[in-house]
N, C-alpha and C positions, 0 to 999 in steps of 0.2 A: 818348530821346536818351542817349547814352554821350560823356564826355567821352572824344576818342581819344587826344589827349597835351598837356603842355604843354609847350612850349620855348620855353628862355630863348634874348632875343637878348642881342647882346652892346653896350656901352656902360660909361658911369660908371653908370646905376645898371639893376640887374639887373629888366627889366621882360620879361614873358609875353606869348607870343600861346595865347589857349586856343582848342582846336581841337576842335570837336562835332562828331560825325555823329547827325543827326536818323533816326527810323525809316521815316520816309516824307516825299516832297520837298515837299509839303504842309506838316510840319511845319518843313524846311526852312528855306522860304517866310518863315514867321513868327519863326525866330530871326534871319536876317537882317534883318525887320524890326525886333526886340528888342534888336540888338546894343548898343546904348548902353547900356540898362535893365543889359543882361548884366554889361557892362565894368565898369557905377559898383556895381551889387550884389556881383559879385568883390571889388572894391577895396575896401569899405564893409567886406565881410565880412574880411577880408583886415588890415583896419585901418591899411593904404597904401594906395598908388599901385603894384599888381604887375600887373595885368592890360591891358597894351595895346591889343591886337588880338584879334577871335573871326573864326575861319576856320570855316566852315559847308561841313564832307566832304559829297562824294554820299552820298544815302541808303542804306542798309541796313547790313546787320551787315557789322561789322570781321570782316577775316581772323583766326580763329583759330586758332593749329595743333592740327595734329587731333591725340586723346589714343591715344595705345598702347593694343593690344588689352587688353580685361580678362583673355582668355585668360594671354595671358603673364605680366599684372602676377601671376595665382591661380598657375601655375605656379614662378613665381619664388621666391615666398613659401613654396611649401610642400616640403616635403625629399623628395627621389627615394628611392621605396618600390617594392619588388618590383610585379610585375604578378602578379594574383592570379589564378589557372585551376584546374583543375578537381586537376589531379594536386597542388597546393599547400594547395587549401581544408582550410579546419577538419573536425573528425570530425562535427561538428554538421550541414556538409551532404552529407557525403558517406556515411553511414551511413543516411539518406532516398532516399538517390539510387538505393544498393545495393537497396534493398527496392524502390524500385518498378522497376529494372531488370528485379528477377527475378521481381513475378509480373504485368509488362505483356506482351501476346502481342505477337507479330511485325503489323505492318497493310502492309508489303508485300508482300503475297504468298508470305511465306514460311513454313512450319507443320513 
């Protein structure tokens, strides 16, 4: 169960309707049987008189909105750097690259 908000009504004194959505209408079921228990255990806890009404939402999860690609948040974060190729790389790999250029033979067909 997720409490899904509380709103104040309005009057002389500032009293709550708390509003649950149960995970399945089964459990539903049972908080609307519970409602009183809910209301005086709020209040109790509460150490007034704040919780007036429990509204029991259809089952399932609350709309969430949905999170921004992780792509973008990694992009975002990190500072725009050249794109690294072959004409740009370090000597480290292109002095490996050299040697095995020149003594791989040709394998298409060509001699």
């Amino acid at each position: 169960m997720q409490p899904a908000k509380a709103s104040p009504r309005s009057g002389r004194r500032r009293r709550w309707s708390l509003n649950l959505r149960p995970e399945s209408p089964a459990y539903g079921t049972h908080l609307r049987l519970l409602t009183a228990r809910i209301i005086d255990a709020a209040n109790q806890r509460a150490g007034r008189s704040v919780v007036r009404k429990v509204r029991v939402l259809p089952a399932g999860a609350a709309a969430v909105p949905a999170p921004e690609p992780a792509a973008d948040r990694w992009a975002e974060s990190q500072p725009a750097s050249p794109v690294k190729t072959r004409e740009n790389a370090s000597a480290g790999y292109r002095r490996p690259l050299e040697v095995l250029l020149a003594t791989s033979t040709p394998t298409n067909g060509e001699s």
